[in-house]
C-alpha distance (Angstrom), angle and dihedral (degrees) to the residues before:
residue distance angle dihedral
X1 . . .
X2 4.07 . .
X3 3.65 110.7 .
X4 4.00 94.7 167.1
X5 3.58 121.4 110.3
X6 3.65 103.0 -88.8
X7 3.69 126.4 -101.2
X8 4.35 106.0 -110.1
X9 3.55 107.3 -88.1
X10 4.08 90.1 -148.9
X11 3.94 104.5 49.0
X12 3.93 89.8 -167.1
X13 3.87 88.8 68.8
X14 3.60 99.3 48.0
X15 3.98 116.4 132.2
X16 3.37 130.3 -144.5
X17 3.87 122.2 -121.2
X18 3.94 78.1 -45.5
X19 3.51 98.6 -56.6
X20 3.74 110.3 154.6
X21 3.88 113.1 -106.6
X22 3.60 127.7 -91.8
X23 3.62 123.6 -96.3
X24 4.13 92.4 -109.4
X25 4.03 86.8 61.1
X26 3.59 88.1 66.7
X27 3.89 93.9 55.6
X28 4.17 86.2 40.6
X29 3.88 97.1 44.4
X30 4.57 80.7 46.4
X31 3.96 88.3 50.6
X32 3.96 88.8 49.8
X33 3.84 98.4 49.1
X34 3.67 89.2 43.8
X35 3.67 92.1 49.4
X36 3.74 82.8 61.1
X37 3.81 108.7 26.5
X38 3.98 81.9 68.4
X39 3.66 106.6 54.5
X40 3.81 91.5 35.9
X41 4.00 82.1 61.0
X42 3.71 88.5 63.7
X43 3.52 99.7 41.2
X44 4.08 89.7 55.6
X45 3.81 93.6 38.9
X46 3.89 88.0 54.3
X47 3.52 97.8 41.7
X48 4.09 89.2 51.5
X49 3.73 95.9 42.2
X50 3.70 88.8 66.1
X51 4.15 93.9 73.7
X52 4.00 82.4 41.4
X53 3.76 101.5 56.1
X54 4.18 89.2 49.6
X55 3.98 96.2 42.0
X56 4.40 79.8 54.3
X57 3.60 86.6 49.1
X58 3.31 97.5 48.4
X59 3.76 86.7 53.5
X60 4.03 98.5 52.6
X61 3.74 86.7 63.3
X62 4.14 84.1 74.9
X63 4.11 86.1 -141.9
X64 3.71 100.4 137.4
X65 3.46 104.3 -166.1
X66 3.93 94.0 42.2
X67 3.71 83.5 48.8
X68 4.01 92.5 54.3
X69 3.73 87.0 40.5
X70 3.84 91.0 65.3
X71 3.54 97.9 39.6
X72 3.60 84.3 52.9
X73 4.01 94.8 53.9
X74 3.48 90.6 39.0
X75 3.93 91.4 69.9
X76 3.60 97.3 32.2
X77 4.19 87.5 50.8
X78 3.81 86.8 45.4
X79 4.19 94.1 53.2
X80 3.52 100.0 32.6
X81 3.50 94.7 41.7
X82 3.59 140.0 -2.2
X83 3.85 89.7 45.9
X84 3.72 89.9 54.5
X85 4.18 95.7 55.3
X86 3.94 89.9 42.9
X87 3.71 93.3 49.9
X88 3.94 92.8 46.3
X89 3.94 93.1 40.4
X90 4.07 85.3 67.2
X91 3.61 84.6 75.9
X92 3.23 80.6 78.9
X93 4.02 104.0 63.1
X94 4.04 84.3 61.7
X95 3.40 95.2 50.1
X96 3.70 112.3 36.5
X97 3.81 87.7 27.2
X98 4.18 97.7 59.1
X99 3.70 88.3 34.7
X100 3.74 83.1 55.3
X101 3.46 99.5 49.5
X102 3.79 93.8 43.8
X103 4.14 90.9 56.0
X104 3.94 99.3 -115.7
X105 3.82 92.4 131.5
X106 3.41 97.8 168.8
X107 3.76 92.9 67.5
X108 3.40 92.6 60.9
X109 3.77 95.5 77.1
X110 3.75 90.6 39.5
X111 3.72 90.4 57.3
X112 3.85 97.5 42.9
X113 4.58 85.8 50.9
X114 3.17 88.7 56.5
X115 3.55 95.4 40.6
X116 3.95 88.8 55.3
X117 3.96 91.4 47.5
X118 3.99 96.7 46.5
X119 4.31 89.6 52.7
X120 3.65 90.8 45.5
X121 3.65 94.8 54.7
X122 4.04 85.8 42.0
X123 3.94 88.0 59.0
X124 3.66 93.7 58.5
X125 3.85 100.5 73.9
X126 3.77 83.6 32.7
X127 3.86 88.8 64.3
X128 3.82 97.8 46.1
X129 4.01 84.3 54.4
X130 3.57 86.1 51.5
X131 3.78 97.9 45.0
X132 4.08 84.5 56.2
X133 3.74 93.0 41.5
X134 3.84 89.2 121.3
X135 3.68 102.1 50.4
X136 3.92 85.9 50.0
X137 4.11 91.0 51.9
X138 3.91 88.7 48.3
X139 4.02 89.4 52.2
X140 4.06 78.0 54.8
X141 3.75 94.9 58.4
X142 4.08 90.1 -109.5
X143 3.65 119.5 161.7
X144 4.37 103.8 -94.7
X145 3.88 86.5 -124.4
X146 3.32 95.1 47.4
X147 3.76 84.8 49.8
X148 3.85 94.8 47.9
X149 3.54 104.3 55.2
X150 3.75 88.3 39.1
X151 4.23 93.7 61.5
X152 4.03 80.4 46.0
X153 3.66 88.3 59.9
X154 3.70 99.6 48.1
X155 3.98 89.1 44.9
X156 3.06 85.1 58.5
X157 3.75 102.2 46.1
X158 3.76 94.9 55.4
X159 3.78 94.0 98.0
X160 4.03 92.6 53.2
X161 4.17 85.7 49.5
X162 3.86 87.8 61.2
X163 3.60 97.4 47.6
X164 3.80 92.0 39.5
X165 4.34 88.5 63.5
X166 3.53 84.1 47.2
X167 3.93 95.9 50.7
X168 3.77 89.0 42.3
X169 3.42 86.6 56.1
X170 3.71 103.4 41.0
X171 4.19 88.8 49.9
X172 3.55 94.4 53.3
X173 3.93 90.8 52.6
X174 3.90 90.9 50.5
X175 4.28 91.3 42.0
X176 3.56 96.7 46.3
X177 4.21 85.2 58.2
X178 3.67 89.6 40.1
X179 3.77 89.8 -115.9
X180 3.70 91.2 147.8
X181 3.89 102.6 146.3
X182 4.00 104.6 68.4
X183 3.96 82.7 49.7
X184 3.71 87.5 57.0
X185 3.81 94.2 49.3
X186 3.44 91.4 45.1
X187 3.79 99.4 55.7
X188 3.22 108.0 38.1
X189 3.75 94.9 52.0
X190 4.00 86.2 50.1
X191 3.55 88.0 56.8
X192 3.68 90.8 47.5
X193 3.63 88.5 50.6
X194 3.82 96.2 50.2
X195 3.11 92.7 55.6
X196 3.90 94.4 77.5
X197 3.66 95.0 17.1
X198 4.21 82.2 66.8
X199 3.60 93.4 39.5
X200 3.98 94.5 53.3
X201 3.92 86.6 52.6
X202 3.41 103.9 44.1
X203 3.59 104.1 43.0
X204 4.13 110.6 10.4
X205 3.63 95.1 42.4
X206 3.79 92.2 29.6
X207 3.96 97.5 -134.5
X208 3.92 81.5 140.9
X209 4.15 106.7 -174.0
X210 3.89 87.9 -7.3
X211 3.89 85.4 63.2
X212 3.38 96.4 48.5
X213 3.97 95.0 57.3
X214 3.45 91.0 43.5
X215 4.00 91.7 55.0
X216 3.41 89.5 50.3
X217 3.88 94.8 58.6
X218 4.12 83.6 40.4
X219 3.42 90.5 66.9
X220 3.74 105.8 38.3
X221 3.36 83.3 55.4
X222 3.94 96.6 46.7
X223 4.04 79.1 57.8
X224 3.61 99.2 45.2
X225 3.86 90.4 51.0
X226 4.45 95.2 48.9
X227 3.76 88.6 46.8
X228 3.88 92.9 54.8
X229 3.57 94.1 39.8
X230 3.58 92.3 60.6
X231 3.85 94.8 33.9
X232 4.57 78.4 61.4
X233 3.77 93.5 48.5
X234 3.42 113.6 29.3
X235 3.60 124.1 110.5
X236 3.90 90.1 -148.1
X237 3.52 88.9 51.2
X238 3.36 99.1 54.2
X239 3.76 99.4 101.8
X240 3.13 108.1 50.3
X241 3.64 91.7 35.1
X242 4.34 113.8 160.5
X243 3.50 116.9 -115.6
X244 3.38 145.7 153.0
X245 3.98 108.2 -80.4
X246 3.85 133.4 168.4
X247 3.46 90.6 -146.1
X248 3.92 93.3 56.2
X249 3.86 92.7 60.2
X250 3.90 85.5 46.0
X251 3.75 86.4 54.9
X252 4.36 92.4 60.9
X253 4.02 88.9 96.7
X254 3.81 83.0 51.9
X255 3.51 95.3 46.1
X256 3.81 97.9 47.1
X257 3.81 88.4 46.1
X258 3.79 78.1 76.4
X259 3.65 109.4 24.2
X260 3.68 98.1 58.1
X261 4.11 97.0 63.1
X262 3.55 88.0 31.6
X263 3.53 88.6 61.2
X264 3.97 95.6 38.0
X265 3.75 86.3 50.0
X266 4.27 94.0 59.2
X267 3.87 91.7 29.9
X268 3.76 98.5 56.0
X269 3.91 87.1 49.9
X270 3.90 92.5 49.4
X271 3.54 98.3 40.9
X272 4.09 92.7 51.2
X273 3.88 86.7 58.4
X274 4.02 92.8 53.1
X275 3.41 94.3 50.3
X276 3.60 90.7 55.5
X277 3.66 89.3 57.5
X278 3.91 83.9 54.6
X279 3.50 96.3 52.7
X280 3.74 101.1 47.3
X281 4.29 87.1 56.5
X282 4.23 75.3 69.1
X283 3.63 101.1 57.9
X284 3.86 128.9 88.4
X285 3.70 113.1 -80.5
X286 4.04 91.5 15.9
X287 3.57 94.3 -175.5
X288 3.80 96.9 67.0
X289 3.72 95.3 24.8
X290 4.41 80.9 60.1
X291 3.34 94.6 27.1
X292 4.06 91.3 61.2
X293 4.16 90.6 40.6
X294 3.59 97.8 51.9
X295 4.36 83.7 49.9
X296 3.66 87.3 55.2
X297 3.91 102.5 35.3
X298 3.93 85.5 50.3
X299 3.57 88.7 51.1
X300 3.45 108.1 55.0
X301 4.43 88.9 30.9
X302 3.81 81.6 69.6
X303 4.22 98.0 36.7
X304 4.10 81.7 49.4
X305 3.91 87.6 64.9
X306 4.82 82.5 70.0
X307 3.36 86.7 59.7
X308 3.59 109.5 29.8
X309 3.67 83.5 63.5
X310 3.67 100.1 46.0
X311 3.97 80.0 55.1
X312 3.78 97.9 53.4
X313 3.72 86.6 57.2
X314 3.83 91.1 41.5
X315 3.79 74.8 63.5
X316 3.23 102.6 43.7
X317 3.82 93.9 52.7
X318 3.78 94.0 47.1
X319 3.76 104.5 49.4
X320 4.00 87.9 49.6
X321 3.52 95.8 49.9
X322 3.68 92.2 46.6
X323 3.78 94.5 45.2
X324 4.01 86.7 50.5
X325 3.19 88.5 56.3
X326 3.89 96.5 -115.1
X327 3.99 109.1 135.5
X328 3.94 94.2 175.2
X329 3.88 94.7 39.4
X330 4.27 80.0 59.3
X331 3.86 96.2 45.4
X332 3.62 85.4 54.0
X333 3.41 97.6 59.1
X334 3.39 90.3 47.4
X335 4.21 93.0 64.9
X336 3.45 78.1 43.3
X337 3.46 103.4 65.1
X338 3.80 103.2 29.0
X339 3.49 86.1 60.8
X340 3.54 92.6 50.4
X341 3.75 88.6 46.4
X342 3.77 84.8 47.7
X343 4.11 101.3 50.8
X344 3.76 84.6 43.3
X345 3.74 104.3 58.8
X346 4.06 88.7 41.6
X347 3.80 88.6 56.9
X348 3.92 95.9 46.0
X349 3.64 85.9 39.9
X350 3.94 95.3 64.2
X351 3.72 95.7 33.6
X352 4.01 85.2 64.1
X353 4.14 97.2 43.7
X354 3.65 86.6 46.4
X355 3.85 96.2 47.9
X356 3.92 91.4 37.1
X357 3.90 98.1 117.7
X358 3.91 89.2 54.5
X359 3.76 108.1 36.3
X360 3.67 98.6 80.5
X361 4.33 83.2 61.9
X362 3.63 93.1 67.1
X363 4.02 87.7 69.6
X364 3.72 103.5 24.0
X365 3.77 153.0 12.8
X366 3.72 105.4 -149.2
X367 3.85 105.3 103.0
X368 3.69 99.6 -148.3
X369 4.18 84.4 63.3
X370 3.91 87.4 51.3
X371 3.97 96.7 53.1
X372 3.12 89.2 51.4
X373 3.66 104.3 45.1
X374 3.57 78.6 51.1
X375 3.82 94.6 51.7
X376 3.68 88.5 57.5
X377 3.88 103.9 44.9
X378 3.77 89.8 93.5
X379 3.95 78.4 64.1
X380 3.56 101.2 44.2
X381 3.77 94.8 49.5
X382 3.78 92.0 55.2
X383 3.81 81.0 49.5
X384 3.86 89.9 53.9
X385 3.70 93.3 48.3
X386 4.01 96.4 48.8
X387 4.31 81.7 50.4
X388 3.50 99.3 53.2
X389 3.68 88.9 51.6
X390 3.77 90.8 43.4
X391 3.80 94.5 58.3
X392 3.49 94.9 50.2
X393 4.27 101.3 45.8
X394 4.25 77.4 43.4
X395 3.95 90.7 62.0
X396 3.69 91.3 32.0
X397 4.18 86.0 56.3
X398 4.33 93.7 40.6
X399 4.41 81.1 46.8
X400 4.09 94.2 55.7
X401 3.88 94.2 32.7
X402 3.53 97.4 -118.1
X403 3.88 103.2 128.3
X404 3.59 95.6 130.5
X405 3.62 92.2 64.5
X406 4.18 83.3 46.5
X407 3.89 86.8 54.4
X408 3.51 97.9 47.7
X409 4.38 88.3 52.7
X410 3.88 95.9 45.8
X411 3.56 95.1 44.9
X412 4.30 89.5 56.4
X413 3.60 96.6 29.6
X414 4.38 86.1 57.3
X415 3.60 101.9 33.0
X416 3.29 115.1 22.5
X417 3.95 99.6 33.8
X418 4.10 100.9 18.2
X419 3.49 104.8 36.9
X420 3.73 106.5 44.2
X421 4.13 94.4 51.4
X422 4.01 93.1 36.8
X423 4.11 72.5 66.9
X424 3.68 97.4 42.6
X425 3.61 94.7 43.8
X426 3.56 96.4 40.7
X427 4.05 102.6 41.6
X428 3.41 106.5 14.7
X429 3.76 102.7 46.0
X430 3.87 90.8 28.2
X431 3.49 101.2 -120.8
X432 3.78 95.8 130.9
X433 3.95 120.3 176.4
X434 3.70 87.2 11.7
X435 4.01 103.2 46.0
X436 3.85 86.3 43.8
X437 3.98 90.0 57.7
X438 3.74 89.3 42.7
X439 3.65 93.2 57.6
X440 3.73 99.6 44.7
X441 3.82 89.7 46.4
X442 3.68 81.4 52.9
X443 3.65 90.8 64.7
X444 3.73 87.3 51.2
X445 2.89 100.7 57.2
X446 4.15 89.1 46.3
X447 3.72 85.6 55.6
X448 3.95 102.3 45.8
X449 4.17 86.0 48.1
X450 4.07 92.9 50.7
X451 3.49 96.1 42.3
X452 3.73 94.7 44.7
X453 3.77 87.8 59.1
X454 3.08 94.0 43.5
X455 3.89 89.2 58.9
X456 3.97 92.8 38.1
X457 3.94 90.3 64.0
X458 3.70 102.6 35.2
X459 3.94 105.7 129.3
X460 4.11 87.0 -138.4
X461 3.97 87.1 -170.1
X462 3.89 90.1 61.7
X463 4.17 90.7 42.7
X464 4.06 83.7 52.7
X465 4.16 91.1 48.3
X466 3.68 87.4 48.8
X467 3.39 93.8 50.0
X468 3.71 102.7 46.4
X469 3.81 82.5 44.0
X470 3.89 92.2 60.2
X471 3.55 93.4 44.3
X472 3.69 100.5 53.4
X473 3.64 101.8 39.5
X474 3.99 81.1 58.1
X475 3.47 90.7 47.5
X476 4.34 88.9 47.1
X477 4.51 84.6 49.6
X478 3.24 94.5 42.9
X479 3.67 95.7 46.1
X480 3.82 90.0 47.8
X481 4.16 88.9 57.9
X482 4.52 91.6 -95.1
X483 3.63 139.0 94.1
């Protein structure tokens, strides 16, 4: 059993005798999380297209209140559920992704079992909430149609839940390598797929919105099953290979240790944005005042994919360095990435004030919705830039292993800073779709300013002690036959 300090898995970011690296490793370590920011954009794009392309088919059958229905279980599915497993599967990128770094391959595959085991069990409670979905909308004051086809929906989708915690799972064990490509393959041609595959149902075989659920779980599954395929017979795989291990069901306290603030940390963020939508259905003229939230929420849910990639290789980056034992190789891909983060929201930023007076027609036609989507761009840009920082300091947190302290900021930055003056602002001083933005944004900005300290004084050489510290005392219990 190797107790050493580990040799660097990445030779191009060794240091020497902590001497800070050379200019050139700043342009190599940029070409490296380019080389995956990219790619990882596709994969997430794909993977969220999937609930797109079924909500749009849902909406070509011209049913209205099957159509609302959907839309309806597509947020509740997203809040109560999905959002949940992907938050908790980014206990994974600490885990797999130090244990990576630090050489203990087997690990990996323990890590990612136990992984798969832990979400499955969280789906169960999930899908009792969803089999009651209806009674819960009711206790809203939702329309019982509405209601109906919206419990059908999430019935439905209880298949695609499964294989989503497995997919989580099974692209966190391919990131935290940086085996990016086969996820690439794999999810755009399931999105290729379901495009037909949902089509057929819907329409052809005239399952309607009951189709277009079950499509959904068709192709997570289609995904879930090409990933492990090539995860069994793939030479690069072989290593880290998944498999059934005593010693990964030991490792659930472990895993949850983890899981639960990394899921807090997403969820609070998520959740703060749905209630906004909630709110705004309150204010005077609710139909513009929503109308011009969902635009902007929409917006920057699909911008957030830029940076939420850049941060899952911010992740990745960290927790190997740290597990390699490599403090400075880390902190440099930390300036890396912030930057990155940086130059990124800037660019998006002016695309959207220069494009103002014509963003609002990409959703709708009525004018009084486009002046005002272009009254709040101003807004919504600031929004942009506080999100491409966010993703980044949110990988940089999962990468070091400190979502706890992640957690703790979202869940004051949202609800004790955000929350409470999106209501003053909004209600109180009668500033409605605009206030409420302002608020939330607030909260952002809260968030980015926290965490950014946060990063600007972590001692990286004590986060790499503690890691290799974790990772051979498991190594030492596991050797002597515990956990």
């Amino acid at each position: 059993m190797r107790t050493e300090e580990a040799t660097p898995l990445l030779r191009n970011s060794e240091v020497n005798n902590g001497v800070a690296p050379l200019k050139g490793e700043f342009w190599q370590e940029l070409q490296r999380v380019g080389s995956m920011a990219a790619p990882m954009v596709a994969v997430t794009v794909s993977q969220y297209l999937l609930q797109v392309v079924s909500l749009m088919m849902v909406g070509h059958l011209g049913v209205l209140v099957t159509f609302s229905g959907v839309a309806m279980a597509t947020s509740f599915a997203e809040v109560t559920g999905f959002s949940v497993l992907l938050g908790m599967a980014g206990a994974l990128e600490t885990l797999c992704g130090q244990t990576y770094g630090a050489e203990e391959f087997n690990k990996i595959g323990n890590y990612t079992f136990c992984a798969i085991v832990t979400l499955i069990l969280v789906c169960v409670p999930i899908c009792l909430l969803w089999i009651f979905m209806d009674k819960i909308l009711l206790l809203c004051g939702q329309d019982p149609e509405i209601s109906y086809a919206a419990r059908e929906y999430c019935i439905c989708l209880i298949p695609a839940l499964y294989g989503y915690a497995v997919l989580q799972c099974f692209t966190r064990y391919f990131q935290t390598q940086s085996m990016i490509f086969p996820m690439v393959f794999s999810s755009v041609a399931v999105l290729c797929l379901h495009v037909p595959i949902c089509g057929v149902l819907v329409f052809k075989l005239g399952l309607g919105h009951v189709g277009a659920a079950l499509a959904i779980a068709i192709s997570y599954w289609f995904n879930v099953i090409w990933l492990g395929i090539y995860i069994k017979y793939s030479s690069a795989c072989q290593r880290t290979k998944i498999v059934f291990s005593i010693n990964g069901l030991l490792s659930i306290s472990e895993f949850c240790r983890f899981a639960i603030p990394s899921g807090l940390m997403f969820c609070f963020e998520w959740w703060s944005y749905e209630l906004l939508t909630l709110l705004a259905g309150l204010l005077p003229n609710p139909q513009l005042e929503t109308s011009v939230l969902c635009i902007c929420l929409n917006t920057t849910t699909l911008h957030y994919i830029i940076p939420y990639a850049i941060g899952v290789c911010a992740s990745t980056r960290v927790s190997n360095e740290l597990g390699a034992g490599n403090p400075r190789a880390a902190q440099g891909a930390v300036r890396v990435v912030v930057i990155l983060g940086i130059v990124e929201a800037i660019g998006v930023s002016t695309f959207f004030i220069c494009f103002r007076h014509t963003l609002g027609y990409i959703y709708s036609d009525d004018k009084e919705v486009v002046d005002y989507v272009a009254e709040i761009v101003p807004l919504l840009c600031l929004c942009v830039s506080a999100d491409g920082l966010i993703g980044v300091l949110s990988g940089i947190a999962r990468g070091g292993g400190f979502q706890h302290i992640g957690a703790y900021v979202n869940l004051g930055a949202y609800y004790i800073v955000g929350t409470p003056l999106a209501f003053l602002l909004g209600f109180v001083l009668h500033l409605n779709a605009k206030g409420l933005w302002m608020g939330t944004l607030t909260g952002s900005v809260v968030q980015v300013i926290i965490l950014a300290v946060v990063t600007w004084l972590t001692d990286w050489q004590k986060e790499a002690t503690k890691a290799r510290e974790r990772i051979v005392e498991k190594s030492i219990k596991a050797h002597n036959g515990f956990v």
